[in-house]
C-alpha positions as CSV (number, residue, x, y, z in Angstrom):
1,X,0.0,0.0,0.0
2,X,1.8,3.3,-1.1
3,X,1.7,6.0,2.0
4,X,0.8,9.9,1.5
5,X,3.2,12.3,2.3
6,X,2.7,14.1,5.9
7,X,-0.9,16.5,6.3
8,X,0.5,19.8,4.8
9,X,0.3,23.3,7.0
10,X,-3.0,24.5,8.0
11,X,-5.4,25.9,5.4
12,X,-6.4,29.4,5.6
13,X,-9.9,30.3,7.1
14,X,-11.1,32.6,4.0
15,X,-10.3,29.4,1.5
16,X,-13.0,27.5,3.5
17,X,-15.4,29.9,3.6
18,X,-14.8,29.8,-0.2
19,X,-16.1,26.3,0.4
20,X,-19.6,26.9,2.0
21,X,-20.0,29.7,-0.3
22,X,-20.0,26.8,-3.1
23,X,-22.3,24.8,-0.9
24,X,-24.6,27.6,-0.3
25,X,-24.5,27.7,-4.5
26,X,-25.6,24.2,-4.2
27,X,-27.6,24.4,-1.9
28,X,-29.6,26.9,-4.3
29,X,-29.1,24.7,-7.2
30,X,-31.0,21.7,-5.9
31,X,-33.4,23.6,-4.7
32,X,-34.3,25.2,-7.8
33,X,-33.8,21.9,-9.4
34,X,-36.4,19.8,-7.2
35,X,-39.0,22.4,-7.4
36,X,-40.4,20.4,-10.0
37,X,-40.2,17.2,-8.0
38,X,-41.6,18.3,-4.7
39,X,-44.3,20.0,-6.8
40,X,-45.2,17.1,-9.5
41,X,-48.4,16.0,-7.9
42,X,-49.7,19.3,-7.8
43,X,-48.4,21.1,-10.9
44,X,-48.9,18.3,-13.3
45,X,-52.6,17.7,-13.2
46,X,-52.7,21.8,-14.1
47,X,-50.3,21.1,-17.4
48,X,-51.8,17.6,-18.1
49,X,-55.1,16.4,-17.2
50,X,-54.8,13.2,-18.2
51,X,-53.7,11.1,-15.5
52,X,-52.0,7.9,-18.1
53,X,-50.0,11.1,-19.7
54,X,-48.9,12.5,-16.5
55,X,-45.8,10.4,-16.3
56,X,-44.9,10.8,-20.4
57,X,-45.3,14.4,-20.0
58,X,-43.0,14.4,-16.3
59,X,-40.4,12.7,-18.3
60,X,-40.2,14.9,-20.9
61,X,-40.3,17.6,-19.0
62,X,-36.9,16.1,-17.1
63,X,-35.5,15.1,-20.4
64,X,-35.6,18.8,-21.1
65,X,-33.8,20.3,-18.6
66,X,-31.2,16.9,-18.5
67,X,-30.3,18.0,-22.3
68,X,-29.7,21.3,-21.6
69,X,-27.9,20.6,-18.7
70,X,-25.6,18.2,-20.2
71,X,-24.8,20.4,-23.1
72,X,-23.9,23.6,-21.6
73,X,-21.8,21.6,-18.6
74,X,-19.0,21.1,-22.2
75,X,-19.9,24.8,-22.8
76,X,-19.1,25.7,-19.2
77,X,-15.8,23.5,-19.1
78,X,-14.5,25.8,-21.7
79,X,-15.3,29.5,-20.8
80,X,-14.4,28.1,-16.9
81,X,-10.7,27.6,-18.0
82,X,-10.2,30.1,-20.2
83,X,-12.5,33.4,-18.6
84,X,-13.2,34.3,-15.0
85,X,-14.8,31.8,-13.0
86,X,-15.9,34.2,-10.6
87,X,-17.8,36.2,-13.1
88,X,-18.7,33.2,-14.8
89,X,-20.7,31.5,-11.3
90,X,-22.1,35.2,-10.8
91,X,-23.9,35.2,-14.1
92,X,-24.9,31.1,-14.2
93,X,-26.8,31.6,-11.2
94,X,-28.5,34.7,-12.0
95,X,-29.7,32.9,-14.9
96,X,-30.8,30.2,-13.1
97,X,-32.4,32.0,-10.5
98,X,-34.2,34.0,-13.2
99,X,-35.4,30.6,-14.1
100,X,-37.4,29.4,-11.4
101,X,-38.6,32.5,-10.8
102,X,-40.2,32.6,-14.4
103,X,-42.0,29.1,-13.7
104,X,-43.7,30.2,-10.8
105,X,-45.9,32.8,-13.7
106,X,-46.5,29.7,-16.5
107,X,-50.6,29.9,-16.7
108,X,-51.9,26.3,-16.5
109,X,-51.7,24.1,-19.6
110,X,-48.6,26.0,-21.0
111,X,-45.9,22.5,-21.2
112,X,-44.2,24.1,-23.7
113,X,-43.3,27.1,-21.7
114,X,-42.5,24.9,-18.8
115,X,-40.1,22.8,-21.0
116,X,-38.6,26.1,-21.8
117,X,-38.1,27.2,-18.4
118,X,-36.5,23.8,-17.2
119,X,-33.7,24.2,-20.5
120,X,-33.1,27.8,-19.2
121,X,-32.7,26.5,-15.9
122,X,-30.5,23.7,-17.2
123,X,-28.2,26.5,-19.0
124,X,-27.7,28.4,-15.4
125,X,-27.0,25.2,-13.2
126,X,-24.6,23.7,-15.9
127,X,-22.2,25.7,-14.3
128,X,-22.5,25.1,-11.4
129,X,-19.7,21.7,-10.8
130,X,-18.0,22.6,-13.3
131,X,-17.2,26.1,-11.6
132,X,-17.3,24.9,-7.8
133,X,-15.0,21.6,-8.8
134,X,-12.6,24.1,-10.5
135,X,-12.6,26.6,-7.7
136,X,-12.1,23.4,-4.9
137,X,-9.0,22.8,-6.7
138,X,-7.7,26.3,-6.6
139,X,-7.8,27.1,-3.5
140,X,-7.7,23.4,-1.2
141,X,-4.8,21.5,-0.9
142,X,-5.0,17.7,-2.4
143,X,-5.0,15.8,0.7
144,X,-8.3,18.0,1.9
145,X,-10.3,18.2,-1.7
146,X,-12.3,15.3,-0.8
147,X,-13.6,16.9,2.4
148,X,-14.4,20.1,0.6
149,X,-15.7,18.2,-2.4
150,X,-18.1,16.6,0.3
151,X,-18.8,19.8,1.6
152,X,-20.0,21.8,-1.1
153,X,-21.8,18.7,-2.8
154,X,-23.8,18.2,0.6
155,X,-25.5,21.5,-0.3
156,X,-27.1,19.8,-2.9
157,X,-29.3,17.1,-0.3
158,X,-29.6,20.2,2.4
159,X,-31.3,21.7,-0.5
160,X,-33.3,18.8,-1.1
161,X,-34.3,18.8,2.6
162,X,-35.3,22.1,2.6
163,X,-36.8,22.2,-0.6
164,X,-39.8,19.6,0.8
165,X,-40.1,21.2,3.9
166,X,-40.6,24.6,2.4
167,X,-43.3,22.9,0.5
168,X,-45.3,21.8,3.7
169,X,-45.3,25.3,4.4
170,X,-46.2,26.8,1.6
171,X,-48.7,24.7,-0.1
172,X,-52.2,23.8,0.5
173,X,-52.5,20.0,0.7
174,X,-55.9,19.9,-0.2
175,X,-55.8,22.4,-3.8
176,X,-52.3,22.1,-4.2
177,X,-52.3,26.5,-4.0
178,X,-48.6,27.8,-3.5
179,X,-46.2,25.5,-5.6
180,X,-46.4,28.8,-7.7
181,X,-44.6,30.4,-4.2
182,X,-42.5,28.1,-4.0
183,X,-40.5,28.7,-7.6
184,X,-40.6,32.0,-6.7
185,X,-39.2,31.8,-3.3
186,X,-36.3,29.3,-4.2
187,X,-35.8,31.4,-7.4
188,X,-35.4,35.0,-5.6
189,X,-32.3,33.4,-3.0
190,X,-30.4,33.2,-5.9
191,X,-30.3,36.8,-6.2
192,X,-29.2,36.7,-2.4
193,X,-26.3,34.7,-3.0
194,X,-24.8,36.4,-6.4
195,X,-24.7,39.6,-3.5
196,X,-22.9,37.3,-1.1
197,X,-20.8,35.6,-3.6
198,X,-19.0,39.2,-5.1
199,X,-18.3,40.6,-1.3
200,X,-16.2,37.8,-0.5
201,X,-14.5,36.9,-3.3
202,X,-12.5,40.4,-4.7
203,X,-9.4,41.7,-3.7
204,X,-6.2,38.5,-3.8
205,X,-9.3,35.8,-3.6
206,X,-9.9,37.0,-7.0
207,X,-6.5,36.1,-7.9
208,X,-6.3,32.7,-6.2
209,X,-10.1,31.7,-7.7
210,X,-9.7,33.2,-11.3
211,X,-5.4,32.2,-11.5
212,X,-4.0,29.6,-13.5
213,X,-4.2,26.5,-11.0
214,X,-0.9,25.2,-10.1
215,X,-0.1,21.3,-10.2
216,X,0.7,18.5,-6.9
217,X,3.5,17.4,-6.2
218,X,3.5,13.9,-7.0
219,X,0.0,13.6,-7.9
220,X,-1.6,12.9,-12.0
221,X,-1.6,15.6,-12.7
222,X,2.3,17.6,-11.7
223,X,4.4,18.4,-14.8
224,X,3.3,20.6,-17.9
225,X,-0.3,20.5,-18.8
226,X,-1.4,19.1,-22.1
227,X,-4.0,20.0,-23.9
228,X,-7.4,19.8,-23.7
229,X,-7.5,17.0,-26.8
230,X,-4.4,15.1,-25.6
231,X,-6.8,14.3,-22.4
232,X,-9.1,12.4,-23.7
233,X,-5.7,10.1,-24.9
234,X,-5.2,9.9,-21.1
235,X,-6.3,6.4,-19.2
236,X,-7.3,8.9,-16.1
237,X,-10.3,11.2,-17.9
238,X,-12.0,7.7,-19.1
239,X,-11.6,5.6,-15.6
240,X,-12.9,9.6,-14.5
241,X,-15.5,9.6,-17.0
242,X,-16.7,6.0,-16.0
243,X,-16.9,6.3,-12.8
244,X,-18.9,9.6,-13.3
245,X,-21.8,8.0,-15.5
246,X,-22.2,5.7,-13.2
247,X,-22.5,7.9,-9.9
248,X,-24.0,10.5,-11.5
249,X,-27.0,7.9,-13.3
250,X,-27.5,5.9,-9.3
251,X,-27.9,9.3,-7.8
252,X,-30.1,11.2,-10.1
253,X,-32.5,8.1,-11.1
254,X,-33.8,8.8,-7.6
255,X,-33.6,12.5,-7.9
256,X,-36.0,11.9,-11.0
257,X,-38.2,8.7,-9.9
258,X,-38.4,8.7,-5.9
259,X,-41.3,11.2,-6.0
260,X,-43.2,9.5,-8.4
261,X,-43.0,6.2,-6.1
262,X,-43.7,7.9,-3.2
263,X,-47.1,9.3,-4.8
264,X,-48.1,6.5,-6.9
265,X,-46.6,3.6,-5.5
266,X,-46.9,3.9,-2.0
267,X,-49.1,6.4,-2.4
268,X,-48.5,8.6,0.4
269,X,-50.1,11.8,1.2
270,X,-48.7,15.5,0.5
271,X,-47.3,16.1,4.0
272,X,-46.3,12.1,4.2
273,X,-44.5,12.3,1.2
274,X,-42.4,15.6,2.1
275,X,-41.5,14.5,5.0
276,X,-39.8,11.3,3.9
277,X,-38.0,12.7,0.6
278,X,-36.6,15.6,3.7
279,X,-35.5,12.2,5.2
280,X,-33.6,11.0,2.3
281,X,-31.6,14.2,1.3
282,X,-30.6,14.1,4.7
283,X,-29.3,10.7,5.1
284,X,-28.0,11.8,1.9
285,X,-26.1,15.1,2.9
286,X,-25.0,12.9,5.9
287,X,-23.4,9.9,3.4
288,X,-21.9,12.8,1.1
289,X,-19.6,14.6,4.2
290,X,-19.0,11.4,5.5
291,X,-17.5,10.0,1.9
292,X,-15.0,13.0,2.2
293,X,-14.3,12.7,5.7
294,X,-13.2,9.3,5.5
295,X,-10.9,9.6,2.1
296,X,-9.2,12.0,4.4
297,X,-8.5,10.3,7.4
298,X,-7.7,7.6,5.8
299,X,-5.1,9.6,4.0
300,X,-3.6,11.5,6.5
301,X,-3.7,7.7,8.7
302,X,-0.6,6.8,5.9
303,X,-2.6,5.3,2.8
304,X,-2.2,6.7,0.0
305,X,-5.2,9.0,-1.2
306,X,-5.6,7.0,-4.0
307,X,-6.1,3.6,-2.1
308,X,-8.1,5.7,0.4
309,X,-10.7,6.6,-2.9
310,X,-10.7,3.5,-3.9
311,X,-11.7,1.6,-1.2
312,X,-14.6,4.1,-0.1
313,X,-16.0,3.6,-3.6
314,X,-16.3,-0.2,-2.5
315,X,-17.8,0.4,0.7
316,X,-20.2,2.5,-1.2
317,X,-21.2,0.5,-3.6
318,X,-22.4,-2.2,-1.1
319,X,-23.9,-0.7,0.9
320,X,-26.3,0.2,-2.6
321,X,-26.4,-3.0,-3.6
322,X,-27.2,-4.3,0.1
323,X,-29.9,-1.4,0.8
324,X,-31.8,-1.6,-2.4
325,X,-33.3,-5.2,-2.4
326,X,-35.0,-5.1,0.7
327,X,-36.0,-1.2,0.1
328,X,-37.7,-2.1,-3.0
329,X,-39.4,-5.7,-1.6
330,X,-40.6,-5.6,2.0
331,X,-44.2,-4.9,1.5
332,X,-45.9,-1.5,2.0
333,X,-47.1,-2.9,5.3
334,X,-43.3,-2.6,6.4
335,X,-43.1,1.1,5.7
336,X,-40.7,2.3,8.0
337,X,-38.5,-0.8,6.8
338,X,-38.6,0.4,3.4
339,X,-37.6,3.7,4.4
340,X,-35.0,3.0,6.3
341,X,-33.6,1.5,3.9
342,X,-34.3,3.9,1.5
343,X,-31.9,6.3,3.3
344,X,-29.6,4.2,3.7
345,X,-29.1,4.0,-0.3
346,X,-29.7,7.3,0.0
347,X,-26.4,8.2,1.8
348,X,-24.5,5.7,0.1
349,X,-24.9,7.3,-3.3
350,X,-24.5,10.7,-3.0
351,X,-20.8,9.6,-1.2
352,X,-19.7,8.4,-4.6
353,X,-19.9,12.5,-5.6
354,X,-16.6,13.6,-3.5
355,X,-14.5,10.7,-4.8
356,X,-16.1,11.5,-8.5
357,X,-15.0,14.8,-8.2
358,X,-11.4,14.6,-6.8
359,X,-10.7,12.2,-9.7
360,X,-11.5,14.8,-11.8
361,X,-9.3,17.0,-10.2
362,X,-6.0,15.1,-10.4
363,X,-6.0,14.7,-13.7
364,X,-4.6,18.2,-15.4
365,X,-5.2,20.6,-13.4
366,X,-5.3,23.2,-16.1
367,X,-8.4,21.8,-17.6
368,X,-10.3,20.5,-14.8
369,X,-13.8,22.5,-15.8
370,X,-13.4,20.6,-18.6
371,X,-13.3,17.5,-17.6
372,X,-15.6,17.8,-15.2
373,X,-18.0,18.8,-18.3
374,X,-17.5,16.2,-20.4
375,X,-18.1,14.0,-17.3
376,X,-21.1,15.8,-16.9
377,X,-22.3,15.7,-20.1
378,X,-22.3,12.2,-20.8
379,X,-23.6,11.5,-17.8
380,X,-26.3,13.5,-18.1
381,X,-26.9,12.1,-21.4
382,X,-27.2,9.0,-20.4
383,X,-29.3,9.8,-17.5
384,X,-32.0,12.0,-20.1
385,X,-32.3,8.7,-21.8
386,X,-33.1,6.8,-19.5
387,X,-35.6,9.1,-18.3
388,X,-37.4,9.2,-21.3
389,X,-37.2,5.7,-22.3
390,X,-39.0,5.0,-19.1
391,X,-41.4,7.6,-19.7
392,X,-42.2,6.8,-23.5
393,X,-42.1,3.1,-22.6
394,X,-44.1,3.2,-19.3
395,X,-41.8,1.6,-17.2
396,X,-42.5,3.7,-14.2
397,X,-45.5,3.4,-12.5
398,X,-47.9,1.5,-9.5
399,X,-46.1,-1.4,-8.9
400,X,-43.0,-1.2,-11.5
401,X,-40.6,0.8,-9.6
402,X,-39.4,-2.2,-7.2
403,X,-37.0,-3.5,-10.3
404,X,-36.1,-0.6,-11.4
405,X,-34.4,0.3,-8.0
406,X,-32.8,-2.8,-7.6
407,X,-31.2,-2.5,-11.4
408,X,-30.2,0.9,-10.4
409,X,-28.5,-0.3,-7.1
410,X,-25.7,-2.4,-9.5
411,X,-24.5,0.7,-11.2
412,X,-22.4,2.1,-8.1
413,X,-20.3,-1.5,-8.3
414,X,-19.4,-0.8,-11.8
415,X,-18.5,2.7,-10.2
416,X,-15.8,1.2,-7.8
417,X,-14.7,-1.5,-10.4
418,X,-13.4,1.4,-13.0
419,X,-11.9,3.1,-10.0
420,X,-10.0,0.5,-8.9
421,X,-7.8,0.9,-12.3
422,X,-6.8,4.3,-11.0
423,X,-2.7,4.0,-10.8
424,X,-1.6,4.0,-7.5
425,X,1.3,6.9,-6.8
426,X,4.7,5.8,-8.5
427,X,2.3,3.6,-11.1
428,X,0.8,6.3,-13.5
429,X,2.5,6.8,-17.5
430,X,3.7,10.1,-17.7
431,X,1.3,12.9,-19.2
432,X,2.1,13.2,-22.4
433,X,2.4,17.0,-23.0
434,X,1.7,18.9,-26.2
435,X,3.3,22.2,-26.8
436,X,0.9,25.7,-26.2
437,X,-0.3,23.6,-23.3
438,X,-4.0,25.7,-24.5
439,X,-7.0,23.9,-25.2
């Protein structure tokens, strides 16, 4: 087992509250994001009537935005390493913001203005990994990226929590009156934020955010930068890009279909059915820190960080595969069962997000938007299609979820396999550099 080097001097306080300032961007993100979700058994009877087309018309809906969103996550990849990231955030989230704001005014019946809004929506939060994955690697030392990767990724299921518990609040159980407040709500913190994130990022922090990033000793990617097309030559982008699919597909299959279950499936009630998806992004925030915190102390205990990566991605991974036959098969009757484990799979994949994204990180440094765009693009990709082949094909519905959850619950152990061909330190080819070093 190769060691890591010795924990490195003490991080300065401003670079961490860099950190929650990209979790508080997350945060946002999902919220805006699961609007839709938290909202779907409200707002779709208002853009579809029919109940057999509620489900076609979802999907689509998703498919949308997961285009869009794929797309523009190349598109931000390349403007993030060649422009000012800190502009760059400011104006993705203002667009995103602008967004959900705009849904909450659709009149009834309008899908096609809906669809518009989510690929709008989509464009803003594109940005949004690719820009706080980039900015991780600027400013937190290797040994602690995982941590901060778990960090600002958590914001995305305290968002999630919050996003269902604002709906409890706001909206009338009965006539479904005030999802419309709640777009505008999550939409308007946005704004909030874009103040928040300018006051505390000028002056040197500017420098150190919007600077060239500088490479690790000793780590993928140290030596001169190649360019952006002799990457995707490089073993590291595609065991990166693998493992990213299939995180990325686990995770957001239950961002998409865990709703839908809840209402038709187990067919819960409005307040019911917040309460447990507030449940799941917790246990889901909870498994994300907890990924990071371990690939830490795991490396700073004398194992190397990649061994420390790889080995969480196991324990991961079966802990999915584990959770998800009995949270799809104990009967209805076994609710809290079913929950429980629900949660359980819950925090297990959203931990597969801070080893994801430090992979992505140690590969060039110089183009690490990028990669984490591509990543995101075919994952996404993948993830659209799925959607909508379940949509278009029926595949989703009373009683057809429970093998769908368990297929699902494979993908993170294809996850660790492809990490586990990540060289260990002493072990990787040397980068082949191209001169320019551009992209």
């Amino acid at each position: 087992m190769a060691l890591s080097p010795a924990a490195g001097p003490p991080i300065d306080p401003w670079r961490w509250r860099i950190v929650w300032l990209l979790f508080f961007a997350t945060l946002i993100n999902y919220m805006d994001r699961l609007a839709l979700g938290n909202t779907q058994r409200y707002l779709l009877p208002e853009f579809e009537p029919d109940p057999a087309r509620q489900n076609a018309v979802y999907a689509n809906v998703q498919f949308a935005f997961g285009v869009s969103f794929a797309v523009f996550q190349v598109v931000a990849g390349f403007l993030i390493d060649r422009y000012s990231l800190r502009y760059l955030y400011l104006g993705a989230i203002l667009i995103w913001s602008a967004a959900g704001v705009l849904t909450g005014f659709l009149p009834a019946g309008a899908v096609a203005l809906l669809m518009a809004c989510r690929v709008a929506l989509g464009i803003g939060e594109a940005f949004n990994w690719p820009c706080a994955v980039a900015c991780v690697r600027r400013v937190i030392p290797r040994d602690s990226r995982g941590l901060a990767n778990g960090i600002f990724h958590s914001g995305a299921s305290i968002g999630a929590v919050a996003t269902p518990l604002l709906a409890l609040v706001l909206i009338d159980k009965s006539t479904g009156e005030g999802w419309r407040t709640l777009f505008l709500i999550v939409g308007g913190v946005g704004f909030v934020w874009a103040v928040l994130w300018m006051a505390n990022t000028g002056g040197e922090r500017a420098t150190v955010i919007d600077g060239e990033p500088q490479p690790d000793a000793g780590a993928a990617g140290s030596g001169p930068f190649p360019s952006i097309w002799a990457v995707f030559g490089m073993k590291l982008f595609w065991i990166c890009l693998g493992t990213g699919v299939c995180v990325n597909l686990c995770w957001h299959f239950y961002n998409t279909w865990f709703p839908r279950y809840l209402t038709e499936d187990l067919q819960l009630s409005g307040a019911g059915e917040q309460w447990v998806l507030a449940g799941f992004y917790v246990c889901a925030d909870l498994g994300s820190m907890a990924s990071g915190w371990t690939t830490r102390k795991l490396a700073r205990a004398g194992w190397s960080v990649e061994m420390s990566r790889k080995w969480v991605m196991v324990g991961l991974a079966v802990v999915v595969m584990a959770a998800s036959v009995p949270a799809a098969y104990l009967p209805a009757t076994a609710l809290a069962g079913k929950i429980a484990f629900f949660f359980l799979v819950a925090s297990a994949a959203m931990g597969g997000f801070a080893v994801f994204f430090s992979l992505a990180q140690d590969i060039v440094p110089r183009h690490t938007a990028q990669i984490l765009g591509v990543s995101g693009c075919v994952s996404w990709l993948v993830i659209s299609g799925v959607t909508k082949t379940i949509g278009d094909l029926g595949l989703a519905g009373p009683g057809k979820y429970a093998d769908l959850f368990v297929a699902v619950g494979c993908v993170p152990l294809t996850a660790a396999v492809i990490g586990w061909f990540w060289p260990e330190p002493g072990a990787r080819p040397p980068a082949a550099p191209t001169p320019g070093g551009g992209g």
